[in-house]
C-alpha positions in Angstrom: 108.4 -50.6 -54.4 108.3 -49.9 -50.9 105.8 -47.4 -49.0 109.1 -46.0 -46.9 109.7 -44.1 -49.8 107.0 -42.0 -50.1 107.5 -41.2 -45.7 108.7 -37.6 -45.2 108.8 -35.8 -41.5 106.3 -33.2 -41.2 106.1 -30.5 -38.2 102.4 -30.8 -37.1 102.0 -27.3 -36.9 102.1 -26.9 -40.4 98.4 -28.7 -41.0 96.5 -26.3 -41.9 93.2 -26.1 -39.0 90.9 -23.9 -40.9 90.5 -22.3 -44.4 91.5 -18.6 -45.1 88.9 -16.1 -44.5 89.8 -15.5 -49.0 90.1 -18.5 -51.1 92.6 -17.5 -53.3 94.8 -15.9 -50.5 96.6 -19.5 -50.5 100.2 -20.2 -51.7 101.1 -22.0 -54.7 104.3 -23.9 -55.0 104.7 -24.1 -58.9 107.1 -27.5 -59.9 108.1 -28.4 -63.9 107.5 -31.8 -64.2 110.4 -32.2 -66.6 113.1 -30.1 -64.8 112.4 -30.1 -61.0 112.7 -26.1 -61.3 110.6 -25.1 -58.0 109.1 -21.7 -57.7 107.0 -20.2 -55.3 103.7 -17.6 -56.0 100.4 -16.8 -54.6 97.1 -18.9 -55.4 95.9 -16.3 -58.3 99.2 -16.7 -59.9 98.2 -19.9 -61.7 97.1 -17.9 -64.8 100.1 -17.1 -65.9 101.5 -20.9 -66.0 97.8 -21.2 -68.4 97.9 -20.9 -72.0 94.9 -19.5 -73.9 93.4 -23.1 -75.8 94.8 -25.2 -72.4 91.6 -26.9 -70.7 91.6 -26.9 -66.9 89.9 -29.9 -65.2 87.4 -29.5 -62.3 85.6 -32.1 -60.5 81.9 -30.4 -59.2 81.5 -33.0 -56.8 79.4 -31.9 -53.5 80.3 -33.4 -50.2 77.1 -34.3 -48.0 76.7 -33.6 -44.4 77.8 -37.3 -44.0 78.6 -37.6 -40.2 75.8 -38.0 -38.2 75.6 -38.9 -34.1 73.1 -40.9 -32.5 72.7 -43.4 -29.9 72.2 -47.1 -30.0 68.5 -47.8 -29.8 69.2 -50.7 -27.1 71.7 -49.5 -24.6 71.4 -45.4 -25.5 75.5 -46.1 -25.6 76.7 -43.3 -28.5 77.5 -44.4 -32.0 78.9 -42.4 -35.1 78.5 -42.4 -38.7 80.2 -41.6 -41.9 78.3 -42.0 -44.9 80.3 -43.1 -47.6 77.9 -44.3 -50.5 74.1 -44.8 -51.0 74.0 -48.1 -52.6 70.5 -48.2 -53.4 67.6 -46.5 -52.2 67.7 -46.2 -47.8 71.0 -48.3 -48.2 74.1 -46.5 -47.3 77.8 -48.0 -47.0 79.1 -46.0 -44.0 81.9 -46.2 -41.4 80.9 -46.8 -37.8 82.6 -46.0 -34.2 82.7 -48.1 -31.3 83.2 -50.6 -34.1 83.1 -53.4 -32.0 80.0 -52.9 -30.6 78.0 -51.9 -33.9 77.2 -55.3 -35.3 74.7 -56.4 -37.9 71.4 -56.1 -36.5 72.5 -53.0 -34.5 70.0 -50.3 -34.6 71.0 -46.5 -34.3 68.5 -44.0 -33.9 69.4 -40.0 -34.4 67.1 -38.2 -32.6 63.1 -38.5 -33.0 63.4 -39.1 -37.0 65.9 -41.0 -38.6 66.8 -44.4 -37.8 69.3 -47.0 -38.9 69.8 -50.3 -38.8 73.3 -52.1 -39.4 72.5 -55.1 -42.2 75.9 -56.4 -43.1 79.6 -55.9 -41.1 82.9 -55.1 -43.9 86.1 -54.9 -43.0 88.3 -51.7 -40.9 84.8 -50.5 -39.4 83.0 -50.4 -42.2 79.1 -51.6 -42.5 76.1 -51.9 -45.1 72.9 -49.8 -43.8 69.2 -49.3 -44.2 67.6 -46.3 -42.7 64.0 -45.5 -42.1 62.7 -41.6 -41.7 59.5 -39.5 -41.8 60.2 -37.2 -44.5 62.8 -36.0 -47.2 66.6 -37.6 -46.2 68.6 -35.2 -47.6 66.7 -32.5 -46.0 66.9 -34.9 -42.7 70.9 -34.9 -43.4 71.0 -31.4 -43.6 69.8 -30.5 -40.6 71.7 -33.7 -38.0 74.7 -34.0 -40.3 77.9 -32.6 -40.2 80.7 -31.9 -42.6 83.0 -34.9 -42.6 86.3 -33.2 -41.9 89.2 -35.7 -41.7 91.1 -36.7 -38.4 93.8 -34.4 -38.7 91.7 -31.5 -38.9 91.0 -30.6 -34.7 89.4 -27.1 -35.3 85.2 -26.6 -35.9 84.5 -25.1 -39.3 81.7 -22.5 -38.7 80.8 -22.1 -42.5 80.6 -25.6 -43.7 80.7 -24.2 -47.5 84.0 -23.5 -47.2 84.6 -27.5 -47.3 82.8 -27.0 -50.7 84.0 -25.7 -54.0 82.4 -22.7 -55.3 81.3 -24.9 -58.5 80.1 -28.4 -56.7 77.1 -29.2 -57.8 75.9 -33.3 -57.6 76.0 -34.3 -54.5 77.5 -38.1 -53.1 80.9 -37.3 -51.5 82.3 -38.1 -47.7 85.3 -35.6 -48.7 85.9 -32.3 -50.5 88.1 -32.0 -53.8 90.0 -29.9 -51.8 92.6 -29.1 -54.7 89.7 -27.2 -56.2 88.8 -24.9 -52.8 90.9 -22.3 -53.7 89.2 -20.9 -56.4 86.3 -18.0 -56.9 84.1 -17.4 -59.5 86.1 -14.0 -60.0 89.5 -16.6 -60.9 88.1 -18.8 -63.1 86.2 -15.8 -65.1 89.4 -14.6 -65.8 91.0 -17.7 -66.4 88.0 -18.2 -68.9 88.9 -14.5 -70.2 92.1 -15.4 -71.1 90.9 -18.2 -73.3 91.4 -21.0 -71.4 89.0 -23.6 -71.1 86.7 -24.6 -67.7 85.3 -28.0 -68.2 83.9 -30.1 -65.3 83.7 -34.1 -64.2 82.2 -35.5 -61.2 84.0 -38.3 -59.2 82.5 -38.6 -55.5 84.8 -39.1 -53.3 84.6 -42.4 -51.0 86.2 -44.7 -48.6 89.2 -44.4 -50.1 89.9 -41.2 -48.4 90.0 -42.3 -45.2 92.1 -45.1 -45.0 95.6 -45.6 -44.7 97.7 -47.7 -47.0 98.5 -51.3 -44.8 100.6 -52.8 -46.7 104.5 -52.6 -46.9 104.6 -53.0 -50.7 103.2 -50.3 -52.6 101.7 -52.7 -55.6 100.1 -54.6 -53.0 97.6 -51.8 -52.1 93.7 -52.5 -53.3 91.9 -48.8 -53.9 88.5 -48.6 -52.6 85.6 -47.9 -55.8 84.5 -44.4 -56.4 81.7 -43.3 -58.6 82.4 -41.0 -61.6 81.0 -39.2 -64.7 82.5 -37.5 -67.6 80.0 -35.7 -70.4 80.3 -35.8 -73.6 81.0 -32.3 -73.7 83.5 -32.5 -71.4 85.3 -35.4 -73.8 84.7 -33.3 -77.1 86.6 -30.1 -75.3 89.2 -32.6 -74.3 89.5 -34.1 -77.6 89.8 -30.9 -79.1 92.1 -29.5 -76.6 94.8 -32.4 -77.8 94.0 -32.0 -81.3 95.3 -28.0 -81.2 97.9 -29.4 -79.3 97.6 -27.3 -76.0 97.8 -28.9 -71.9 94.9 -30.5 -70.4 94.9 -29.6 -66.4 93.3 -31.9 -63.9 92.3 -29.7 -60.8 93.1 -32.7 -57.7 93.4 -35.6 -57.7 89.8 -36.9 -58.1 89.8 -35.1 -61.3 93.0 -36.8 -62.5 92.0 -40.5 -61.9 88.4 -39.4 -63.7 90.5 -38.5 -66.9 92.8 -41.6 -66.3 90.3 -43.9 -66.0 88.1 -42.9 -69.0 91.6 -42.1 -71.4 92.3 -45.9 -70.3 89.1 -47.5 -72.0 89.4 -45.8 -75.3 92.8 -46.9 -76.7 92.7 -44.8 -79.6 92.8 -41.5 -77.3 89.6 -40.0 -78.2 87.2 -39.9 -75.2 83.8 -40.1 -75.2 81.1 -39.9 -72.1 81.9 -42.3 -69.7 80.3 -43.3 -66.0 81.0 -46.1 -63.7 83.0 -47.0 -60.7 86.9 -46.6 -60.6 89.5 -48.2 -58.3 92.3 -46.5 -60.4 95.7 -46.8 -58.5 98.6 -44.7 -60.2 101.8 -44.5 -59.1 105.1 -44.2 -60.3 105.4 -46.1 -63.8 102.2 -45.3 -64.7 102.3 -43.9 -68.2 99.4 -40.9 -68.5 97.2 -40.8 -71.3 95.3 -37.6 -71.0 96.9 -35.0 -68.1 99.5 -33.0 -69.1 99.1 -31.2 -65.5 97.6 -30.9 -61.9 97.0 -28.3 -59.5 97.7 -30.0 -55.7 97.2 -29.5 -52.5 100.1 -31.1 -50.3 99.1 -34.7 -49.1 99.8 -37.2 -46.2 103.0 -39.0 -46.2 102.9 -42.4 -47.5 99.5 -42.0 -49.1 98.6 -43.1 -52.4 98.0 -39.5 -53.4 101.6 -38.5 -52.6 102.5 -41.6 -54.8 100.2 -40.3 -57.9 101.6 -36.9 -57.8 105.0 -38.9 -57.5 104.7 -40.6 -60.8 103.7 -37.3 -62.6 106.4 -35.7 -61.4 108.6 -38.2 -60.7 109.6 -39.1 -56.7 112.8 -37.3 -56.7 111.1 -33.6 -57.9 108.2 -34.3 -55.8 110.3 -35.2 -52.0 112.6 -32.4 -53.1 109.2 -29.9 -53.6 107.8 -31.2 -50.2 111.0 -30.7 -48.5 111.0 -27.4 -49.7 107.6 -26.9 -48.9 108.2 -27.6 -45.4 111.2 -25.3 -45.0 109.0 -22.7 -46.4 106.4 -23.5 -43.8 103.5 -24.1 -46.3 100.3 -25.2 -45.2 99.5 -28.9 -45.7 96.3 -31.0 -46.5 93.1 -30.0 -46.8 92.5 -26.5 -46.1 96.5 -25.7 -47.0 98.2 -24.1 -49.8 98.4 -25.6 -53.1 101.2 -26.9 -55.5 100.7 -26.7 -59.4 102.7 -29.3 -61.7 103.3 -28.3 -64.9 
């Protein structure tokens, strides 16, 4: 299956800079899986396509303050960080500009207390590395780091919690579930008013966010390994949720390849608590075995997340909801409007 498939044209005015000053102010493009039918509501209008016993997903990761600037200890030439994964201890995998001139046994220092030094060199910029501080890291991070917003996003975000959800809670990621921004803590009481279930995953988000599909061939594509958890709670309600017959909602994403990946290891279709590292790819073909939904934001062309959505919804419904999208001047990516498949 060819990548070309999944390309579309989008006006670059239409990628949303900065979040709305209200979460839920967003606009949500609402698409039946089965029937293509497109319809087009605002953010809080979500509770009417939930039905009291339905479970909605979320996924409480919370992003670090992963990009950090320093200096390279020998030359004072400047050098930047990503943090994408501790993988023990001091030892971060992280992504690194001027590539070509951070090699192993680099040393980058931030300031007067934290300090790095490049062990290993990966592939597309990527490196293994062991810092050394006075102190606490993450309160270190807190104060040098900044929110890793992705390349297409120009504009400074003066409140980095609005790259958080209102519910993220362990932190690990180098990107926001942004599928889940949208909400307050006002929505989802009265989506838990109207009986519908809230239950919560983590999956941190990682490497995989940041790099662009470079192969031709969609199968030939190798997804970067994540870190997830899913509670035993969270599988019970799940369990129950299919056993009364009612929808299970993944909120992103992140969320969806969570419940993917665990509904994959138990054949039987009942879930129990399940952690590890996941390098789900899904795309069209892909039989589900645990979503019967997924709230959206509206993704990058040829990305693997425009494919996942894809084989939900099948590619046809899903170029015809973009092109409409576009017409309709909807905001795209991260801090845009939202798109709930049903």
């Amino acid at each position: 299956m060819n990548v070309n498939l999944y390309d579309f044209e989008l006006p670059e005015q239409l990628i949303a800079q900065t979040p709305l000053l209200d979460r839920t102010a967003s606009r949500l493009l609402t698409l039946n899986k089965d029937s293509g039918e497109i319809n087009h509501q605002t953010f809080p209008d979500i509770i009417d396509f939930l039905n009291p016993g339905d479970t909605l997903i979320l996924n409480d990761t919370r992003v670090l303050p992963a990009r950090l600037f320093g200096t390279k200890e020998d030359t004072g030439a400047k050098a930047e960080v990503l943090l994408l994964k501790n993988v023990e201890g001091d030892k971060w995998e992280a992504l690194v500009k001027p590539g070509k001139k951070l090699k192993a046994g680099s040393v980058i220092v931030f300031g007067d207390e934290l300090k790095a030094i490049i062990e290993e060199e990966g592939e597309m910029g990527a490196r293994t590395l062991t810092f050394t501080y006075n102190g606490i890291f993450q309160e270190i991070l807190d104060r040098l780091g900044e929110m890793p917003l992705p390349p297409y996003i120009k504009e400074t975000l003066d409140d980095r919690e609005r790259y958080q959800t209102v519910y993220a809670k362990h932190e690990g990621s180098a990107a926001a579930p942004t599928a889940g921004l949208h909400f307050t803590d006002e929505l989802l009481d009265q989506i838990r008013a109207k009986g519908v279930n809230v239950a919560f995953i983590t999956l941190h988000v990682g490497l995989g966010t940041f790099r662009p599909m470079s192969v031709d061939v969609v199968e030939d594509h190798v997804m970067h390994e994540e870190y997830y958890s899913l509670s035993q709670e969270t599988a019970d309600l799940i369990n129950q949720t299919k056993e009364n017959g009612h929808r299970v909602f993944a909120v992103g994403t992140t969320s969806c390849r969570t419940l993917e990946t665990v509904g994959s290891k138990f054949e039987n279709g009942i879930l129990q608590a399940s952690s590890g590292w996941t390098s789900i790819f899904i795309y069209p073909g892909y039989s589900f075995k645990v979503i019967d939904g997924m709230l959206t934001n509206f993704h990058l062309p040829k990305s693997t997340l425009v494919m996942l959505v894809s084989a939900l919804a099948g590619r046809e419904h899903i170029m015809q909801a973009y092109e409409e999208a576009i017409q309709e001047k909807y905001r795209f990516f991260s801090f845009g409007d939202a798109m709930l498949i049903y």
